[in-house]
C-alpha positions as CSV (number, residue, x, y, z in Angstrom):
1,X,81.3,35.8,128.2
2,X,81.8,39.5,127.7
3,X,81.6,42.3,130.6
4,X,80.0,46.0,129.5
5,X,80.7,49.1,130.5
6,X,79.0,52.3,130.3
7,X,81.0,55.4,128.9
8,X,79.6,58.3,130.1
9,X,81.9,61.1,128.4
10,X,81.1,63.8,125.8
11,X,83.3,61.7,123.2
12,X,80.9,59.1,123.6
13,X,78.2,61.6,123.1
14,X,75.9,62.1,119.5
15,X,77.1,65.4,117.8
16,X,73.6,66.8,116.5
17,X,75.4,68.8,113.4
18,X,76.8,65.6,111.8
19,X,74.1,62.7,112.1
20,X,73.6,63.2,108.4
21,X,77.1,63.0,107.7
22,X,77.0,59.5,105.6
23,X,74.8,61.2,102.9
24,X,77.2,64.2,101.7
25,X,79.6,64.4,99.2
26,X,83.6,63.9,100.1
27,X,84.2,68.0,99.9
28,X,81.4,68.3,102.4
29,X,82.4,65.3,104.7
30,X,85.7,66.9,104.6
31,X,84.5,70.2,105.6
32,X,82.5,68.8,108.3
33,X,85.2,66.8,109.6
34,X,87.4,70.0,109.2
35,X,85.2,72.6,111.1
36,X,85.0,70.3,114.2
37,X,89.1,69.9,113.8
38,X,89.4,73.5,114.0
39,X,87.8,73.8,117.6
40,X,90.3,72.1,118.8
41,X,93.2,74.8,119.4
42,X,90.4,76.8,121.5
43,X,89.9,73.8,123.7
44,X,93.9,73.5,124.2
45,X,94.3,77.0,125.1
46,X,91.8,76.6,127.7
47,X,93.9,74.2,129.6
48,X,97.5,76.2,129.4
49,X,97.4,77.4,132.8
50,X,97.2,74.1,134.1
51,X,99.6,72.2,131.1
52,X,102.0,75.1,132.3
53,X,102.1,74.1,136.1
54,X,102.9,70.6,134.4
55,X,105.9,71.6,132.7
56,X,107.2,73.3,135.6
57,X,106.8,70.0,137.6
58,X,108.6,68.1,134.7
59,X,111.6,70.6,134.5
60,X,112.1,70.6,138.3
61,X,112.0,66.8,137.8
62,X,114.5,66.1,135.2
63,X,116.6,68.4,136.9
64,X,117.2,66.7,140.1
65,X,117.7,63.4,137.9
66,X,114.2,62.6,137.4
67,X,112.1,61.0,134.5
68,X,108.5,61.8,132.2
69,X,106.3,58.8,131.8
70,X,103.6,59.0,129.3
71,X,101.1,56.3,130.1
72,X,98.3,55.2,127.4
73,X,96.2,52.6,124.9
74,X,94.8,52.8,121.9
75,X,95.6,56.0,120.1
76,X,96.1,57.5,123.2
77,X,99.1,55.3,123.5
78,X,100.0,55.6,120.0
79,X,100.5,59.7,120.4
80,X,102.6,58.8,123.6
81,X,105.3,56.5,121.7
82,X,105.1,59.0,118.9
83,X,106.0,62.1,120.9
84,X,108.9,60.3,123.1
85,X,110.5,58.8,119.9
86,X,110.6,62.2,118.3
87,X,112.6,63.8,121.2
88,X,115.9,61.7,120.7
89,X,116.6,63.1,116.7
90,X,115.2,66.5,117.8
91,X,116.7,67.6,120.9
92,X,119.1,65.0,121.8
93,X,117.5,64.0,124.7
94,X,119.0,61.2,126.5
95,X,117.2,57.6,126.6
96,X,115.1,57.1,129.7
97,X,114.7,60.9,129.9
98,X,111.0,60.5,128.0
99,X,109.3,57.4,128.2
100,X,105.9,56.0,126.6
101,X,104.3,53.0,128.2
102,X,101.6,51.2,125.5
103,X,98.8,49.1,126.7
104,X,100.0,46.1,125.1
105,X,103.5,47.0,124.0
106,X,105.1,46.9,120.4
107,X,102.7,44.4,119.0
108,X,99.5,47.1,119.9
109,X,101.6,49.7,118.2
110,X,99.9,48.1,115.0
111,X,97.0,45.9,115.8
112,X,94.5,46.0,118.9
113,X,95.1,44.0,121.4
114,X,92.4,42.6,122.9
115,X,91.7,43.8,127.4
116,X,94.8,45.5,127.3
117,X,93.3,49.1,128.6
118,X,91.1,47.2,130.4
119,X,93.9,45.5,132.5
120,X,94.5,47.7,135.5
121,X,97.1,45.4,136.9
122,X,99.0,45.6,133.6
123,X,99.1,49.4,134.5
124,X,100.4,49.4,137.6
125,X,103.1,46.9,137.0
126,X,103.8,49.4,134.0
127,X,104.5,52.2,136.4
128,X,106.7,50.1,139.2
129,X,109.6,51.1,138.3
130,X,108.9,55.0,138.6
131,X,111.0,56.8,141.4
132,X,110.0,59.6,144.1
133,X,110.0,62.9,141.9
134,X,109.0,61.7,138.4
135,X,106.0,62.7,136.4
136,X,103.3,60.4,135.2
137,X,101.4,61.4,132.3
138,X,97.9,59.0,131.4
139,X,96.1,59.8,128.6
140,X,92.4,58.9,127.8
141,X,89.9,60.5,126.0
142,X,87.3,59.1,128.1
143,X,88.8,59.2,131.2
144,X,88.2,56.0,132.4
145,X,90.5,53.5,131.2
146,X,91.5,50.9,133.7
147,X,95.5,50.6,132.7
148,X,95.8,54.6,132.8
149,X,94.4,54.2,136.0
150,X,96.3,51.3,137.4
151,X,99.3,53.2,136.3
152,X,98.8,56.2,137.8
153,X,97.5,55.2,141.2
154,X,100.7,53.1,141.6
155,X,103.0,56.2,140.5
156,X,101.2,57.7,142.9
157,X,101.8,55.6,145.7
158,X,105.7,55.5,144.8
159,X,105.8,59.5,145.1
160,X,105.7,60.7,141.8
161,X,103.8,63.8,140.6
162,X,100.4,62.7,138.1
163,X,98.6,64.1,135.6
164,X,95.6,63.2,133.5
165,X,95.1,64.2,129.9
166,X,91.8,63.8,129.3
167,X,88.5,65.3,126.8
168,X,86.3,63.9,129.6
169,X,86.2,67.0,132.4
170,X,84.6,64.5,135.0
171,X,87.1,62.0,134.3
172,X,86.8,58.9,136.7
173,X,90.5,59.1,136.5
174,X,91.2,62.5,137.5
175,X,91.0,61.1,141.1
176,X,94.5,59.7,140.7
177,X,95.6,62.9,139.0
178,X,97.4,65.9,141.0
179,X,97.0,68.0,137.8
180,X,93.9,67.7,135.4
181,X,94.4,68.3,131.7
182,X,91.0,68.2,130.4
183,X,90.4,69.4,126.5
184,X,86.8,70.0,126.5
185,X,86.8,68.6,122.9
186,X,82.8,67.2,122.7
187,X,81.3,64.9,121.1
188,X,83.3,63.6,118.1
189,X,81.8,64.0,114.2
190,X,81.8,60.0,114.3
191,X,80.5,59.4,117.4
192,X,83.2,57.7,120.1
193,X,85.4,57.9,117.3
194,X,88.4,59.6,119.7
195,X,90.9,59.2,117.2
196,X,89.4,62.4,115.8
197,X,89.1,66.5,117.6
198,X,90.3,64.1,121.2
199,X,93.1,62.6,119.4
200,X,94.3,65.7,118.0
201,X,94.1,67.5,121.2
202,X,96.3,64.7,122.8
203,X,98.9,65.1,120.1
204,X,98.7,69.3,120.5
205,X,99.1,68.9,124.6
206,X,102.1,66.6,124.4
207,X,103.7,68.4,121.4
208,X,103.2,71.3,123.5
209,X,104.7,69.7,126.9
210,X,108.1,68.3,125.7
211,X,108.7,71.0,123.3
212,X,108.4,73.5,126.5
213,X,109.9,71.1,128.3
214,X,113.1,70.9,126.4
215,X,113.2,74.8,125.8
216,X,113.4,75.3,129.5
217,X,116.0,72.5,129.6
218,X,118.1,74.6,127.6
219,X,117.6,72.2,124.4
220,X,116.8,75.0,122.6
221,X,118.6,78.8,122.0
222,X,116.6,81.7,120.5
223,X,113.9,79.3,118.3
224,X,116.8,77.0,116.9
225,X,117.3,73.4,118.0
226,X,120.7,73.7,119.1
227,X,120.9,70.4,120.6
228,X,119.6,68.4,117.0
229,X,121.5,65.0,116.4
230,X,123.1,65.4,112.9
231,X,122.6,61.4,111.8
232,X,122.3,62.1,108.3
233,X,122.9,64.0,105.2
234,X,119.6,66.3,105.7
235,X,120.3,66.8,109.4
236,X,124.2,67.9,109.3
237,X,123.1,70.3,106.8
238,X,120.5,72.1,109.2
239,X,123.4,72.2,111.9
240,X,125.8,74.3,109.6
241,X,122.6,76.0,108.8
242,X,121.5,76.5,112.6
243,X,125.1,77.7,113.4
244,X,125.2,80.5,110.5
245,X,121.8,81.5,111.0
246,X,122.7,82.2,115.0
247,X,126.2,84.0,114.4
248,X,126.0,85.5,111.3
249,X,128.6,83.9,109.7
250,X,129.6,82.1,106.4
251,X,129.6,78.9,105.4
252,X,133.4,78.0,105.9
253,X,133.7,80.2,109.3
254,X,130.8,77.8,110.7
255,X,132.5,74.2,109.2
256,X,136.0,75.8,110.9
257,X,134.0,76.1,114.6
258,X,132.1,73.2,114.0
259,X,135.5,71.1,113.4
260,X,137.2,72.9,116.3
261,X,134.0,72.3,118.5
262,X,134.2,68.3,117.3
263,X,131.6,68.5,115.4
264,X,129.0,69.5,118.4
265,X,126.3,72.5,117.8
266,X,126.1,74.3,120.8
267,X,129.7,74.7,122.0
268,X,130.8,75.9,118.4
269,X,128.0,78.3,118.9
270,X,129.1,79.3,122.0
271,X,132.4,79.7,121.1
272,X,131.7,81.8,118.4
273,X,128.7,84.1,120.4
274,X,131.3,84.7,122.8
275,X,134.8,84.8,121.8
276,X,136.2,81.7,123.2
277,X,137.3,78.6,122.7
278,X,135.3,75.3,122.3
279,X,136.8,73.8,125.3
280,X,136.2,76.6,127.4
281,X,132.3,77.0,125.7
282,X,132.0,73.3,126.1
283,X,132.8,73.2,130.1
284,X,130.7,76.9,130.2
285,X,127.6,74.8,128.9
286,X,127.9,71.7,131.2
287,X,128.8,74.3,134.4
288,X,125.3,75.5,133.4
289,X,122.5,72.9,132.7
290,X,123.4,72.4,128.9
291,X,122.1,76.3,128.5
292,X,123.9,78.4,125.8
293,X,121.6,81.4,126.8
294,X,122.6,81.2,130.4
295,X,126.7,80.2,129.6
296,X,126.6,83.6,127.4
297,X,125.3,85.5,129.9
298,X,128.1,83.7,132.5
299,X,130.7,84.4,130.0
300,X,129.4,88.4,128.9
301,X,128.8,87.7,125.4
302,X,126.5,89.4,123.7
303,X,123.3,88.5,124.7
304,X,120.7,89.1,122.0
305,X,117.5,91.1,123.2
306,X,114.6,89.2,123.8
307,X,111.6,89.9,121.4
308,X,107.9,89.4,121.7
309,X,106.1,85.9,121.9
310,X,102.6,86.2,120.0
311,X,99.5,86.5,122.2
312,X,96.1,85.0,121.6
């Protein structure tokens, strides 16, 4: 016998501008489907203020030795293992630094699994081993999805700092939340179909998060991902790129500090910003939180100007 539940959320709610949607050719479905995608940004923006606050939380996290956990099922989940796994080749960050708990594990990664997000023990064993001091991160569209919950009220308990990302602004979840994300996204062009404008926003918020996240972590120096993993052919190519691009120099002057610098990015950039060698940039960048900007400014090289960031 099955148990029902009612959804009350916009995502669940009939958009009036599409109900004809099965009748129109593919340029117009695609338009359709396109119009409602770009609302999406607008919606994200709305929420900075409070995705800000969040990223604050996670950098004061990580830096007392602390952990994210993204919590989610279904595509929610889905956009949560895809953001964490993207980290490591990006930005170097260390295992355990960023990690996404699926509703179901590996095997939901492909095929639903059936009660899963419905499970709210499931998500509170998920989130026992979370520490005092870590972020908890649940995603659902509808805000209401038993495992998010289960795992949140149980980091919670344990003394870590939650948030909800949610398109659902009266999320039944948010209760369990100390920060509310909520992308007022509305009612989907399918209707429930939250793969669509509330999956998207899901995927802009975390982008947005752990790419903020790892800039103030001092991943990052200028706009160039200093702290990429060179694991292939395509990759150790962008680091001798990266490096002549931040110092100006030619090709064999960037091999000779990368070789010098044993083969690591930001200490033969370092060295060469400022003038010394890669030992002493290398012991410069751990004495400061793995930030070039902040060893050159410990060491008086040349700090470049700061320019303007776009406003909306």
């Amino acid at each position: 016998m099955s148990s029902e539940v009612t959804v009350d959320a916009p995502t669940e709610e009939r958009h009036p501008g599409t109900t004809s949607i099965d009748t129109h050719t593919s340029l117009d479905i695609l338009r359709a489907l396109n119009a409602e995608d770009a609302t999406v940004a607008g919606a994200v923006g709305a929420i900075l203020p409070e995705l800000a606050q969040l990223v604050d939380r996670a950098v004061d996290a990580v830096r007392a030795g602390g952990a994210v956990h993204y919590f989610g099922a279904g595509t929610s989940g889905r956009l949560a293992v895809l953001d964490a796994a993207e980290l490591r080749p990006t930005f170097n960050a260390p295992a355990g630094l960023v990690v996404a708990h699926h509703a179901g594990g590996p095997a939901a990664l492909l095929r639903a699994v059936e009660n899963v997000e419905d499970d709210i023990d499931l998500g509170c064993a998920e989130a026992d081993g979370l520490a005092p001091g870590d972020i908890a991160i649940g995603l659902t569209a509808s805000g209401r999805t038993p495992y998010v919950a289960g795992a949140l009220a149980r980091a919670r308990e344990l003394g870590a700092v939650t948030a909800l990302v949610t398109a659902n602004p009266h999320a039944e979840v948010a209760a369990h939340a100390d920060i509310l994300l909520a992308v007022r996204t509305g009612p989907e062009a399918l209707t429930g179909s939250t793969r669509l404008k509330a999956g998207t926003a899901q995927k802009l918020v975390l982008n947005s998060f752990s790419t903020a996240l790892m800039i103030r972590l001092g991943r990052t120096w200028s706009n160039l991902m200093v702290d990429v993993v060179a694991t292939n052919a395509k990759l150790r190519a962008r680091v001798l790129r990266i490096l002549q691009e931040a110092t100006g120099a030619d090709t064999e002057q960037a091999r000779v500090a990368l070789d010098d610098a044993g083969g690591e990015l930001k200490p033969a950039l370092l060295s060469m910003l400022a003038g010394v060698d890669a030992g002493r940039a290398r012991d410069a960048i751990a004495a400061h939180d793995g930030s070039v900007a902040r060893a050159l400014a410990a060491l008086d090289g040349p700090v470049p100007q700061a320019g303007p960031l776009p406003t909306p």
